[in-house]
C-alpha positions in Angstrom: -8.6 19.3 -12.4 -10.9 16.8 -11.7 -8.9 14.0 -13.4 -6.4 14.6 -11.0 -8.1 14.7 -7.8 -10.2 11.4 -9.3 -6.6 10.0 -9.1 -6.2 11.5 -6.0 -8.6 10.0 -4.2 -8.3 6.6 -5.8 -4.6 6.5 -4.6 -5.9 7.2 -1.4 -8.8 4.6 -1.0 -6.2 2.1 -2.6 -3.8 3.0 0.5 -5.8 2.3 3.1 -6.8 -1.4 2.1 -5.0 -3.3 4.6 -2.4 -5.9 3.9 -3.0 -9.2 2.4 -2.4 -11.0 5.7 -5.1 -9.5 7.1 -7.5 -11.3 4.9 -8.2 -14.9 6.2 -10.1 -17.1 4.4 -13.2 -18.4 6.2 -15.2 -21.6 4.9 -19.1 -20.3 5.1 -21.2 -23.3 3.9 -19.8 -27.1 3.2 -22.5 -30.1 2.4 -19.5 -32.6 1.1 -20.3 -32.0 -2.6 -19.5 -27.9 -2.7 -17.7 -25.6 -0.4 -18.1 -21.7 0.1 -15.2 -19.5 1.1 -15.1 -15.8 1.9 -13.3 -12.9 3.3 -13.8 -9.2 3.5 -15.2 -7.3 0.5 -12.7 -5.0 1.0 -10.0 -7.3 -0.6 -11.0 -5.6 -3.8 -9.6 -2.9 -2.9 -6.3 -5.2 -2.8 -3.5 -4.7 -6.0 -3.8 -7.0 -8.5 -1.2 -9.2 -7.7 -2.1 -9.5 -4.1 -6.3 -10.3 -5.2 -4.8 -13.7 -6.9 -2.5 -14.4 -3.9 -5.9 -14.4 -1.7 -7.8 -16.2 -4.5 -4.9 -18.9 -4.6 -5.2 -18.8 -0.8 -9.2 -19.2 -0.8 -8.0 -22.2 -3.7 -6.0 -23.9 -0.9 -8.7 -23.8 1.9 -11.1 -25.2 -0.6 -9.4 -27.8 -1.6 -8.3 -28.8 2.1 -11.6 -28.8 2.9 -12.8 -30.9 0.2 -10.5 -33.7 0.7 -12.0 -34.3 4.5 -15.2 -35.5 2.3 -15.1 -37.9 -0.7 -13.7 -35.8 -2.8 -10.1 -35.1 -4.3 -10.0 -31.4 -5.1 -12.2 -28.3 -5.7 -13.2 -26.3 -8.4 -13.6 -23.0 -8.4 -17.7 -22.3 -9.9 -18.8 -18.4 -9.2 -18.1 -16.0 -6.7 -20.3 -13.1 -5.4 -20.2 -10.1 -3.3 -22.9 -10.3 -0.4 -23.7 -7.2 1.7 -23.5 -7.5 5.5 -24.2 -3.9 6.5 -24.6 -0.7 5.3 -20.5 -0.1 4.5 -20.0 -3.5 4.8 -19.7 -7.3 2.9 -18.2 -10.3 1.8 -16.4 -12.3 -1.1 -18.1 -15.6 -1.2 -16.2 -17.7 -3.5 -18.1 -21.4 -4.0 -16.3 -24.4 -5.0 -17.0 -27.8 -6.2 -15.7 -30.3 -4.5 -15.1 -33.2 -7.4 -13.0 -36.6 -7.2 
């Protein structure tokens, strides 16, 4: 019984994540040589194939970004989830930017 209200509730948490166009990427920190993009933490809660449309999304703002500097492109380097509340947080996804 509990196996099936575990997948219960999980079907149910995964419903309510919004769609992916609700998640715009947002460029936190840029210093010329690195670049930091986020969005809501609750793009986890996104399906798999729609998590690596926002990371190829976060990708393209990086890389836009970089090019107003010296550089050509950006590499992605780490990401990290950072709280912002007590049922809240973001993605922040840093970049390289490298010529």
């Amino acid at each position: 019984m509990k196996k099936y209200m575990t997948i219960s509730f999980l079907t149910v948490i995964a419903a309510c994540a919004a769609p992916l166009q609700n998640y715009v990427p947002a460029v936190s920190q840029y210093n010329g040589d690195s670049v930091t993009i986020q969005v809501d933490s609750t793009a986890n809660l996104l399906s798999e194939s729609d998590r690596s449309k926002l990371k190829e999304t976060m990708q393209l703002k990086a890389n836009e970004i970089c090019r107003r500097g010296h550089a050509k492109r950006a590499e992605y380097t780490s990401q990290i989830t950072r709280s912002t509340g007590q049922y809240t947080g973001v993605i922040e996804r840093l970049y390289l930017c490298l010529k």
